[in-house]
N, C-alpha and C positions, 0 to 999 in steps of 0.2 A: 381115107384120103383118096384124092383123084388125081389122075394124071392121063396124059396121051400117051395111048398104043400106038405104037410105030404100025405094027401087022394087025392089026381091026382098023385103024384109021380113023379112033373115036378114042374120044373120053371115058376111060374107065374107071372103076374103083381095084388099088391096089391092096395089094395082101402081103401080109409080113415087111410090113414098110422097115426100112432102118435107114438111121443116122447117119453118114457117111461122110467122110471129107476125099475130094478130088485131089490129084497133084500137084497143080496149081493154088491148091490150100484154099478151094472154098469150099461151101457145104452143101449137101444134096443130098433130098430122103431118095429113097431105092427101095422096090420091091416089085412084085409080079404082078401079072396080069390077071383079075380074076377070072375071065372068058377064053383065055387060051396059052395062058402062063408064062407068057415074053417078059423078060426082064424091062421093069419102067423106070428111069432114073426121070427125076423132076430139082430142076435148078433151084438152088435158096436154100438159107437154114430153116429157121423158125418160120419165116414169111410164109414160105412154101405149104405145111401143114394146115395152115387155116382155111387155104381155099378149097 
């Protein structure tokens, strides 16, 4: 799965993605950066995973 790095400034592929629900009770996969290991959260549940 892919997501944007805040600190590379590009689209990366995440590592150890997880499942996650926010405060506001919606969902977002999370995991790290594979190039410099910054935490990525990416908004959506399921939607999110596919791209």
């Amino acid at each position: 799965m892919q997501g944007y790095c805040l600190k590379c400034r590009e689209k990366r592929e995440m590592q150890d993605v997880q499942q996650i629900t926010l405060k506001n009770g919606r969902e977002a996969q999370q995991g790290t950066c594979a190039v410099c290991g910054t935490k990525i959260t990416v908004m959506g549940g399921a939607k999110a995973g596919k791209g």
